[in-house]
N, CA and C atoms as a LAMMPS dump frame, in Angstrom:
ITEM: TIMESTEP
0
ITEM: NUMBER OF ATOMS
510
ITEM: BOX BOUNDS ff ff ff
-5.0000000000000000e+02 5.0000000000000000e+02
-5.0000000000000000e+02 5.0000000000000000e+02
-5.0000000000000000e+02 5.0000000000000000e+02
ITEM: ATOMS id mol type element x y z
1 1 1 N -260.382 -277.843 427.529
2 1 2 C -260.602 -278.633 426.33
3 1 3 C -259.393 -279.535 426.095
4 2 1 N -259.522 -280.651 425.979
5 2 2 C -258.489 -281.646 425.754
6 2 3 C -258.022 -281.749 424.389
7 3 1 N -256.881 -282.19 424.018
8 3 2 C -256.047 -281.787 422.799
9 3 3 C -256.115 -283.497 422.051
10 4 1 N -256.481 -283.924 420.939
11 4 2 C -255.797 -285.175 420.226
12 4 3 C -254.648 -285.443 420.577
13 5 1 N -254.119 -286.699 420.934
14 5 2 C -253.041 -287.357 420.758
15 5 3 C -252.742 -287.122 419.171
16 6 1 N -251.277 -287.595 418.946
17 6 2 C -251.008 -288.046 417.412
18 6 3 C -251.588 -289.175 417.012
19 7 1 N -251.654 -290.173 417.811
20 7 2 C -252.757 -291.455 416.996
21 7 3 C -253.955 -290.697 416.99
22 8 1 N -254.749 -290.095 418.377
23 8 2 C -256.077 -290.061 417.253
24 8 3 C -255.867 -288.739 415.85
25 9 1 N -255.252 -288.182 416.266
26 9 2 C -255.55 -287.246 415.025
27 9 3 C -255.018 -288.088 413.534
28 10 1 N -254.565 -289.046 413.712
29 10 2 C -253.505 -289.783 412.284
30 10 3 C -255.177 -290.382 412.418
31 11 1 N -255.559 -291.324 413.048
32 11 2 C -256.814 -291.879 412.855
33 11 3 C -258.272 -290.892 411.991
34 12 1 N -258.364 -290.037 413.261
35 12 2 C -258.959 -289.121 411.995
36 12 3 C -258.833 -288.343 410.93
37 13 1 N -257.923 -287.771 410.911
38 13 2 C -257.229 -287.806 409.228
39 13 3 C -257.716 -289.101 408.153
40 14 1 N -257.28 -290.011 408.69
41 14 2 C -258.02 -291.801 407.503
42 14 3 C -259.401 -290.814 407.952
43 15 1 N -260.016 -291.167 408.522
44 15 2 C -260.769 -291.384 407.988
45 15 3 C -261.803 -290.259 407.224
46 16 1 N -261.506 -289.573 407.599
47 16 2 C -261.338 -288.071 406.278
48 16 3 C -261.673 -288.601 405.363
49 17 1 N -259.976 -288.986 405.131
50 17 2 C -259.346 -289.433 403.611
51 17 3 C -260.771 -290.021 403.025
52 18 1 N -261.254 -291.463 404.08
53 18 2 C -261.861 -292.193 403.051
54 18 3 C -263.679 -291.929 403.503
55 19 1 N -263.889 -291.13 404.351
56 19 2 C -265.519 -290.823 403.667
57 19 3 C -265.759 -290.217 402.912
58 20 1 N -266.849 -290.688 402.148
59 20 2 C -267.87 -290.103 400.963
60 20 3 C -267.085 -290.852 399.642
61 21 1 N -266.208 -292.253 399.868
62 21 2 C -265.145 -292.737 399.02
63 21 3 C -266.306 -294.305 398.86
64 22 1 N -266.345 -294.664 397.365
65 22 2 C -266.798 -295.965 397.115
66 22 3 C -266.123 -296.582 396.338
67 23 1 N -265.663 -297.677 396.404
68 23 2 C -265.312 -298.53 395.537
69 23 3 C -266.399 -299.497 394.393
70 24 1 N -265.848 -298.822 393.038
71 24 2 C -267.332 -299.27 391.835
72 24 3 C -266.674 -300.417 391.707
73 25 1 N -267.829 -301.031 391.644
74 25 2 C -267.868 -302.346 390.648
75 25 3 C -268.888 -302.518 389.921
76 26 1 N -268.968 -303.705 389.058
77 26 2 C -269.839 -304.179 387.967
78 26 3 C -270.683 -305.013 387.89
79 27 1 N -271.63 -305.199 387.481
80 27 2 C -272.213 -306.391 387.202
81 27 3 C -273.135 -306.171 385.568
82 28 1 N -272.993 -306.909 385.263
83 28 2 C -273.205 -306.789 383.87
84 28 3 C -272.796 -305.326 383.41
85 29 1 N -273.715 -304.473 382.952
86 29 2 C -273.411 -303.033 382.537
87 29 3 C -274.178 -301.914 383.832
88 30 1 N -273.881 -302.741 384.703
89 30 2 C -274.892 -301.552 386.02
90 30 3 C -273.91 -301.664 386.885
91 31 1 N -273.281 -300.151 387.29
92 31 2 C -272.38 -299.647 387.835
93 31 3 C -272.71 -299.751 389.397
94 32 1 N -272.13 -300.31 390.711
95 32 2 C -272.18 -300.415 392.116
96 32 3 C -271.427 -299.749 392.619
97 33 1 N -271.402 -298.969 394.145
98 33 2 C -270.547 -298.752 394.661
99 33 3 C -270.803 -299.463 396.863
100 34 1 N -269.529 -299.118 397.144
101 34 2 C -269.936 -299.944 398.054
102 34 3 C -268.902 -298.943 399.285
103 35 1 N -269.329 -298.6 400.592
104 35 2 C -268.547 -297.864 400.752
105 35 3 C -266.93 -298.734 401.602
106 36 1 N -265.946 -297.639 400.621
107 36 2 C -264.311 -298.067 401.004
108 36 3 C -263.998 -298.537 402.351
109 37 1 N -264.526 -297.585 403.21
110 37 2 C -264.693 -298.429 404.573
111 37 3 C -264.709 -299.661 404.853
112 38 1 N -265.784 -300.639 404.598
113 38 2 C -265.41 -301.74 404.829
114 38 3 C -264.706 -302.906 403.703
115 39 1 N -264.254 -301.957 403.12
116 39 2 C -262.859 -302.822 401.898
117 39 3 C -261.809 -302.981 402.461
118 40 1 N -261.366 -304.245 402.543
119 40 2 C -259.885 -304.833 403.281
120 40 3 C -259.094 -304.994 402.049
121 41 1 N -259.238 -305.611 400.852
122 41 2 C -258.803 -306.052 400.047
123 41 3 C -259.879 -306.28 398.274
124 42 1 N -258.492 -306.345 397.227
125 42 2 C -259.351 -306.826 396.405
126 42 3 C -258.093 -307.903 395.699
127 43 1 N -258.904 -309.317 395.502
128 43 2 C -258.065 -309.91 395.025
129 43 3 C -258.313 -310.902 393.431
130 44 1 N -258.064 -311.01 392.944
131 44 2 C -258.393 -311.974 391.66
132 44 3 C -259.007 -313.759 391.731
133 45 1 N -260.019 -314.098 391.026
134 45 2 C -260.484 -314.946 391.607
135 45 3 C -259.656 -316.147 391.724
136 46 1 N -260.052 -317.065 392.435
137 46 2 C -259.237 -317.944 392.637
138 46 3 C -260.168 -319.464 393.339
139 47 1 N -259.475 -320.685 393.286
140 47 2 C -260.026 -321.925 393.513
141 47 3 C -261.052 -321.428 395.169
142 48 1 N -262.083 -322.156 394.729
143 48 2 C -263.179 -321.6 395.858
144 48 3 C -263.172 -322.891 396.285
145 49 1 N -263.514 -323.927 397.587
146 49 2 C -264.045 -324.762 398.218
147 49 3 C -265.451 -324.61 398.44
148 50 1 N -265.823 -325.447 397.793
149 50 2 C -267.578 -325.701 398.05
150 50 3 C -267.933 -326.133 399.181
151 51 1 N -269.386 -325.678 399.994
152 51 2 C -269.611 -326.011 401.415
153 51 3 C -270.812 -327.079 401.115
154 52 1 N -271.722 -327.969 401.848
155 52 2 C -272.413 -328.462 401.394
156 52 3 C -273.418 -327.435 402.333
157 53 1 N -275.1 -327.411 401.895
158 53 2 C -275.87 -326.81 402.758
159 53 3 C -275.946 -325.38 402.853
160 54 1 N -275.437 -324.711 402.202
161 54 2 C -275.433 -322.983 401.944
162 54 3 C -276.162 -322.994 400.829
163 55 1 N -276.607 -321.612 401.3
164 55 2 C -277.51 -320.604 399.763
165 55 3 C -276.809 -321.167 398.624
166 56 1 N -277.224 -321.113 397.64
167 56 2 C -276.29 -321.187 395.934
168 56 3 C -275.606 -319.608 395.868
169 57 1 N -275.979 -318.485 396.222
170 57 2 C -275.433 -317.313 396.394
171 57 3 C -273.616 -317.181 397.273
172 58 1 N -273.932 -318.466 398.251
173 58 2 C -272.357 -318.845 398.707
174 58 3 C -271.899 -319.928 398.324
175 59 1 N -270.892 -319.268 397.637
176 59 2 C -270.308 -320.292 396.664
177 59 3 C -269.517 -321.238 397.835
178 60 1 N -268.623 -320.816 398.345
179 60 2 C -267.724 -321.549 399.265
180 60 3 C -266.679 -320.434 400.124
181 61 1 N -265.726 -321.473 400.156
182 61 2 C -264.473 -320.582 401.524
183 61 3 C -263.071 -320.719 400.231
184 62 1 N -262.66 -319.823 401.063
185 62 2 C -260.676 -319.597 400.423
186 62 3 C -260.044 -319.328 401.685
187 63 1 N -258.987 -319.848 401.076
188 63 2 C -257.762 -319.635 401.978
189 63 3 C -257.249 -318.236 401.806
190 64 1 N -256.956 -317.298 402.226
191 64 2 C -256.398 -315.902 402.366
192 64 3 C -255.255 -316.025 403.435
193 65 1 N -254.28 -316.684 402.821
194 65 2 C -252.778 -316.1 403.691
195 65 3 C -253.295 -316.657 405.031
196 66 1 N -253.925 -318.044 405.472
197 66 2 C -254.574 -318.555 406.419
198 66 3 C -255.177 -318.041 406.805
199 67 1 N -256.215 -317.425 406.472
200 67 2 C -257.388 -317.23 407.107
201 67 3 C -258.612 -317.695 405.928
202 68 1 N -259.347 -318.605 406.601
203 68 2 C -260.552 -319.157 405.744
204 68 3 C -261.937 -317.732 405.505
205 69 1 N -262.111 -317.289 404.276
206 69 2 C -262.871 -316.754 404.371
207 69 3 C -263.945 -317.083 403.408
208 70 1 N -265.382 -317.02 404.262
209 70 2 C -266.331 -317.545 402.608
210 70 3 C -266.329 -316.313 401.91
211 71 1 N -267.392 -316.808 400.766
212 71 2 C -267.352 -316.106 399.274
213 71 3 C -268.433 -316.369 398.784
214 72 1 N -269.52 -314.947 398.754
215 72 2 C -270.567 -314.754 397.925
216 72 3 C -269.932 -314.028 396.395
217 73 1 N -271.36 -315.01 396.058
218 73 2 C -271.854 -314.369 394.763
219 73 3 C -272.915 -313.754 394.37
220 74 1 N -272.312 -312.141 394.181
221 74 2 C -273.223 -310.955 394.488
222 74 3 C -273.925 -311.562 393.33
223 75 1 N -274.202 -311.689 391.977
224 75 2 C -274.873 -311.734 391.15
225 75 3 C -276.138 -312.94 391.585
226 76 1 N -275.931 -313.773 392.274
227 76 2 C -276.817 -314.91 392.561
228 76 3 C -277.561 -313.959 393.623
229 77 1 N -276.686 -313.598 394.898
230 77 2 C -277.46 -312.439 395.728
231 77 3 C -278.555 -311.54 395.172
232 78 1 N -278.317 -310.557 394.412
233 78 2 C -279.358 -310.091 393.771
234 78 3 C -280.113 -310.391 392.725
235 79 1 N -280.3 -312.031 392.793
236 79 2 C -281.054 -312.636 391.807
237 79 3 C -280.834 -312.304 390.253
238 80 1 N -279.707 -312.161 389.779
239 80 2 C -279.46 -312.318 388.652
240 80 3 C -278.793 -313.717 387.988
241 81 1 N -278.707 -313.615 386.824
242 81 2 C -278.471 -314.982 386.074
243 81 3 C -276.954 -315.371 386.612
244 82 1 N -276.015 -316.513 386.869
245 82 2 C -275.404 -316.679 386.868
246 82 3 C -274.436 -316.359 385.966
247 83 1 N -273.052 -315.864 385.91
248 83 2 C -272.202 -315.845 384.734
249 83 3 C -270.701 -316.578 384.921
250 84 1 N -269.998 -317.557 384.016
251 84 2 C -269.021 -317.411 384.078
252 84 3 C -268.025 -316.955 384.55
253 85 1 N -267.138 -316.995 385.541
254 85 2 C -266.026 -316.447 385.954
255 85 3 C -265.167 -316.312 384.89
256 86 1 N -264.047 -315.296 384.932
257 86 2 C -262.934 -314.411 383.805
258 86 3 C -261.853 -314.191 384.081
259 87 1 N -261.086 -313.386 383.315
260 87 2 C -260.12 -312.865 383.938
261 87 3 C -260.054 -311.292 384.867
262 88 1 N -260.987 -310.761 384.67
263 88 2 C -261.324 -310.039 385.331
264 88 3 C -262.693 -309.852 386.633
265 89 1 N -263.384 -310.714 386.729
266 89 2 C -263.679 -311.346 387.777
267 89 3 C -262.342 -311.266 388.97
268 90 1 N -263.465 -310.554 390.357
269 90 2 C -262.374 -309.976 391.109
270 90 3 C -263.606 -310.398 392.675
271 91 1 N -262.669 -310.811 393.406
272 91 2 C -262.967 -310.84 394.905
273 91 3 C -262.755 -309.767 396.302
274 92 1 N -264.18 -309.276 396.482
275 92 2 C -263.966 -308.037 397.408
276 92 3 C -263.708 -308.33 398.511
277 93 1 N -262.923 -308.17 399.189
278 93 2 C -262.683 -309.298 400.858
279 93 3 C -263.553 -307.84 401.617
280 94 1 N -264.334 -308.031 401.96
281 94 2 C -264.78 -307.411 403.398
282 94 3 C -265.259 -307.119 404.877
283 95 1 N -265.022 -306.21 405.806
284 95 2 C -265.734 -306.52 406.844
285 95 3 C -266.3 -305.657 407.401
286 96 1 N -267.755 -306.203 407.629
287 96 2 C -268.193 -305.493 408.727
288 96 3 C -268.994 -305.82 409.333
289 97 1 N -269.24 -305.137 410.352
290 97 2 C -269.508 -305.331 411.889
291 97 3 C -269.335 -306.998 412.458
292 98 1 N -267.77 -307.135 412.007
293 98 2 C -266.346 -308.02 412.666
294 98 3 C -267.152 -309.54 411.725
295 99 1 N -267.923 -309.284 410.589
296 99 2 C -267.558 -310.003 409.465
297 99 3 C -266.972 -309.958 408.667
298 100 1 N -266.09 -311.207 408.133
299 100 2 C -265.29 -311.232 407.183
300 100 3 C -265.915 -311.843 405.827
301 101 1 N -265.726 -311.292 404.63
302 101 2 C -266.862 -311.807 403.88
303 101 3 C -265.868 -311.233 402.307
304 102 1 N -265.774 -312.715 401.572
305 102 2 C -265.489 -311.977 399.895
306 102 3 C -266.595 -312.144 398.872
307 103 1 N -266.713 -310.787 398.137
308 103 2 C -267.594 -310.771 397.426
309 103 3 C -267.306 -310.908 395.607
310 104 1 N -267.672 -311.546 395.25
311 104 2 C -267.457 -312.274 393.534
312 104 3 C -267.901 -311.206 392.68
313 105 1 N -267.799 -310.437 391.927
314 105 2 C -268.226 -309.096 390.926
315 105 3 C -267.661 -309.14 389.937
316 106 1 N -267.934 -308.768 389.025
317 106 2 C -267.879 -308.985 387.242
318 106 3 C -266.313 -308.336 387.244
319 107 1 N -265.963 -306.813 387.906
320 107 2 C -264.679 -306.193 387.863
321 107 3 C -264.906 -304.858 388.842
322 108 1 N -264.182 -304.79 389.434
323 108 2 C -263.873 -303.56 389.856
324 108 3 C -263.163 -302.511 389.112
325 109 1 N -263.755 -301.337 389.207
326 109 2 C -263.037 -300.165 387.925
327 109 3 C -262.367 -299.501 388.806
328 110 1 N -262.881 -298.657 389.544
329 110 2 C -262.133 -297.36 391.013
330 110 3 C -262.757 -297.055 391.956
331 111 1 N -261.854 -295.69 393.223
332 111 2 C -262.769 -295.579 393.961
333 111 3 C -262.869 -294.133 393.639
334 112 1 N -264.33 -293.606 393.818
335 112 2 C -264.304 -292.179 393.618
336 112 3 C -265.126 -291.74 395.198
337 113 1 N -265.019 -290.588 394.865
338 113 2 C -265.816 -289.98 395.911
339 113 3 C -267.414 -289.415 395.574
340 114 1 N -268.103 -289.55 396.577
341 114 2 C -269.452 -289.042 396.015
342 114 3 C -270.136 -288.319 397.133
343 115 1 N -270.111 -287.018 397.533
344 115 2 C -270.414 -286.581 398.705
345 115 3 C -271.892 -286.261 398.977
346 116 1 N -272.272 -286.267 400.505
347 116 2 C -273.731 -287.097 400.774
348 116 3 C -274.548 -286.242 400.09
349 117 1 N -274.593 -284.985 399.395
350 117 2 C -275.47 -283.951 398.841
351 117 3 C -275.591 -284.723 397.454
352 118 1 N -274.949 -285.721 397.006
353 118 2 C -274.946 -286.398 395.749
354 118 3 C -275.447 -287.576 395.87
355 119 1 N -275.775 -288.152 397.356
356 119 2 C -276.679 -289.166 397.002
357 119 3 C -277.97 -289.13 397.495
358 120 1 N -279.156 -289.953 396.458
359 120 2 C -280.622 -289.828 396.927
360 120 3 C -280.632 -291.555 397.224
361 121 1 N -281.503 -291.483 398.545
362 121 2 C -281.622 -292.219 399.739
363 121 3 C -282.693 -293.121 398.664
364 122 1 N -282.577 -294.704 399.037
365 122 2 C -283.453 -295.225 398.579
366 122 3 C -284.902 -295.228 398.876
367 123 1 N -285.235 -294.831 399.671
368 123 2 C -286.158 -294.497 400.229
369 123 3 C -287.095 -293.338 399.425
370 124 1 N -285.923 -291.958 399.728
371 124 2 C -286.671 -290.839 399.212
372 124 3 C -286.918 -291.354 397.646
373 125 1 N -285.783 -291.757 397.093
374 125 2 C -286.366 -292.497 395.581
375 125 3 C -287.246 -293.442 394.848
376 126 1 N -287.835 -294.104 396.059
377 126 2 C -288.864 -294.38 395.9
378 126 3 C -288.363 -295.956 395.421
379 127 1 N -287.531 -296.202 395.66
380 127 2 C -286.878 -297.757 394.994
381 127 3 C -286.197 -298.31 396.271
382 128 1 N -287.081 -299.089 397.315
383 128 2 C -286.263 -299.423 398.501
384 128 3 C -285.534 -300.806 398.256
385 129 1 N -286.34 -301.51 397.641
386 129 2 C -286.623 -303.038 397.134
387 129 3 C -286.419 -303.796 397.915
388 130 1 N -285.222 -304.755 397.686
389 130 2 C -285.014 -305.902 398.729
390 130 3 C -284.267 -305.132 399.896
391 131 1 N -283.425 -304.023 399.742
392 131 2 C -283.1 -303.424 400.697
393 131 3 C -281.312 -303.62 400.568
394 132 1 N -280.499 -303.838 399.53
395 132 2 C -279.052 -304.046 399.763
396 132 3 C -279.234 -302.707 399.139
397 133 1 N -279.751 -302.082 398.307
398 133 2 C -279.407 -301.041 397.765
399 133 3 C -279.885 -299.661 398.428
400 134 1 N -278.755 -299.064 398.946
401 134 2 C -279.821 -297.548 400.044
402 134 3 C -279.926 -296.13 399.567
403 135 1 N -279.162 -296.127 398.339
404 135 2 C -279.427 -294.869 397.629
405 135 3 C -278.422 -294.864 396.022
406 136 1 N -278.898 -293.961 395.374
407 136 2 C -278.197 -293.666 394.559
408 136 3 C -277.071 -292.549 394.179
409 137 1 N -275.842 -292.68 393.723
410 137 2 C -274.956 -291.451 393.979
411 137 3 C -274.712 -291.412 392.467
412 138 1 N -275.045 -289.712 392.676
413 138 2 C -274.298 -289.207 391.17
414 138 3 C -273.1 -288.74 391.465
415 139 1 N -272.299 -289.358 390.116
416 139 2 C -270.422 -289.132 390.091
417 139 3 C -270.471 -288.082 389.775
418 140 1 N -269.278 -287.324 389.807
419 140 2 C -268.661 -286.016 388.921
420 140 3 C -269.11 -286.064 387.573
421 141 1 N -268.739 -287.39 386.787
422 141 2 C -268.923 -287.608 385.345
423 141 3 C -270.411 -287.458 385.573
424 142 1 N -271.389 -287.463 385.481
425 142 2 C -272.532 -287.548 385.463
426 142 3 C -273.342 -288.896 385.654
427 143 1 N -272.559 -289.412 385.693
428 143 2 C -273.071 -291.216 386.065
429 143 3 C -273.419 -291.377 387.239
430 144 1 N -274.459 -292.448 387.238
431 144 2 C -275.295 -292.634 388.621
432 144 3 C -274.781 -294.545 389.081
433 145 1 N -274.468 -294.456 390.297
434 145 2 C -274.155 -295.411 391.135
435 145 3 C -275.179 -296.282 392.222
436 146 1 N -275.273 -297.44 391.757
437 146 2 C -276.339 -297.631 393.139
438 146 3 C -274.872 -298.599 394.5
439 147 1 N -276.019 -297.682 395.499
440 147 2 C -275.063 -297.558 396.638
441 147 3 C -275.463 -298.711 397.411
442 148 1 N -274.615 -299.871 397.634
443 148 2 C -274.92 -301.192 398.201
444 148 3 C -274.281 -301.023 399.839
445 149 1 N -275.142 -301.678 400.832
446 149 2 C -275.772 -301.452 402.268
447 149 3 C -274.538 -302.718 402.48
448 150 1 N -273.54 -302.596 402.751
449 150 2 C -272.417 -303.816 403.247
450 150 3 C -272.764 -304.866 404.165
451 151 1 N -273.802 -303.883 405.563
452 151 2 C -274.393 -305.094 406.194
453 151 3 C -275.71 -305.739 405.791
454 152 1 N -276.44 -304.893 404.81
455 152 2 C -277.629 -305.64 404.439
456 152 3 C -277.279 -306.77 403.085
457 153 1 N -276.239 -306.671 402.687
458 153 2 C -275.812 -307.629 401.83
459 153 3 C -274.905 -308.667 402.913
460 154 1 N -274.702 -309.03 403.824
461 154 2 C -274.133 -309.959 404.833
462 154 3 C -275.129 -310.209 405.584
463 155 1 N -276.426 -309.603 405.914
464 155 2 C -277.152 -310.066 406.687
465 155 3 C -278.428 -311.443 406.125
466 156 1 N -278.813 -312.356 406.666
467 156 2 C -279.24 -313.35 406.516
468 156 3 C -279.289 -314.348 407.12
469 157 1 N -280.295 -314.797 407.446
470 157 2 C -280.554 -316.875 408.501
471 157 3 C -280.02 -317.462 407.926
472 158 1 N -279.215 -317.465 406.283
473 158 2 C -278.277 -318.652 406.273
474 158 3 C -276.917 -317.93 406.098
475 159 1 N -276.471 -316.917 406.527
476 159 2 C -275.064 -316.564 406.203
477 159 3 C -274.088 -316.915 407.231
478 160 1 N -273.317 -317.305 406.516
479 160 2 C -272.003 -318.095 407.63
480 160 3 C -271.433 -316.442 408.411
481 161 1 N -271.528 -317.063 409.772
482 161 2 C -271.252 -316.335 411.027
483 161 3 C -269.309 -316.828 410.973
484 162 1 N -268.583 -315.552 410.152
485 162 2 C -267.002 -315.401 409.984
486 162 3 C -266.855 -314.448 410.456
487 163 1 N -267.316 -314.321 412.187
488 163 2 C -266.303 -313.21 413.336
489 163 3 C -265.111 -313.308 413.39
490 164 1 N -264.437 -311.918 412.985
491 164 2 C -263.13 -311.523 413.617
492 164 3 C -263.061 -311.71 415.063
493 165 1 N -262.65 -312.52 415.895
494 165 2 C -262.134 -313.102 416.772
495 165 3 C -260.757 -312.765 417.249
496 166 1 N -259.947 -312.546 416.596
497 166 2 C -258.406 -312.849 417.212
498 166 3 C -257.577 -313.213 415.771
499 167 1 N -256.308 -313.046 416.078
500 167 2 C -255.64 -313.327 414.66
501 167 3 C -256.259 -314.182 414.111
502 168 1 N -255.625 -314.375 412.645
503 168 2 C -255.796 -314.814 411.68
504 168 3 C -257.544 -315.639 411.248
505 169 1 N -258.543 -314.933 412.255
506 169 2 C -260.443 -315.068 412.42
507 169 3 C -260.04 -316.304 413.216
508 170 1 N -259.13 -316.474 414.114
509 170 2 C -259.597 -317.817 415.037
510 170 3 C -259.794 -316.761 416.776
């Protein structure tokens, strides 16, 4: 039987740490979580560049420490009313599967943990819908979370293709 190196065991240790971990956010008064995994960053909003020819759901690109990344707006995404940007209005930088993608949300509160015996599958709940949402997790507090699908909210015929490539996404 072969033994872990110290990298992989430091590797699996993370990632320990961060399954069954979501980072909530908001949108109006309905609580999201999204899993920590593919959270790189969260940053405060900031001047967006408009693209011409994208969804109204993508707002535009930012500069991130040179790297251009676009920027949805989850609330247009799931067909809700547009709102005002704030001071608490916050940008989720994420990636996955080697997309880079920031997401626009009313505020981020924390990350908690919600382990898989605590969440019901959208499916079994009978609420699949458009499909970003794949289950619901009840918190410790007794509050219920809907659990947003990272690649089914990036997936789409008009979403800008931002592969991690090589430093800085070139």
């Amino acid at each position: 039987m072969r033994s872990l190196s110290t990298w992989e065991t430091v590797e699996h240790e993370e990632e320990d740490t961060q399954r069954d971990k979501y980072l909530i956010f908001s949108l109006d008064h309905q609580h999201y979580g999204i899993d920590i995994q593919n959270v790189t960053e969260i940053i405060g909003i900031q001047p967006i560049a408009a693209v011409p020819e994208l969804p109204t759901y993508i707002k535009g690109i930012i500069n991130l420490r040179g790297t251009v990344i676009p920027v949805m707006d989850i609330r247009l995404r799931f067909g809700m009313e547009p709102k005002a940007y704030h001071d608490r209005t916050c940008i989720i930088v994420v990636e996955c599967e080697d997309t880079i993608m920031g997401l626009i949300v009313d505020r981020v509160s924390e990350v908690i943990s919600i382990p898989g015996e605590n969440v019901i599958s959208a499916q079994d709940g009978g609420f699949e819908g458009g499909g970003y949402v794949t289950g619901v997790g009840k918190s410790a507090g007794g509050g219920m979370k809907m659990l947003v699908s990272c690649s089914k909210l990036l997936d789409g015929e008009y979403m800008p293709q931002n592969r991690r490539t090589g430093e800085n996404g070139v």
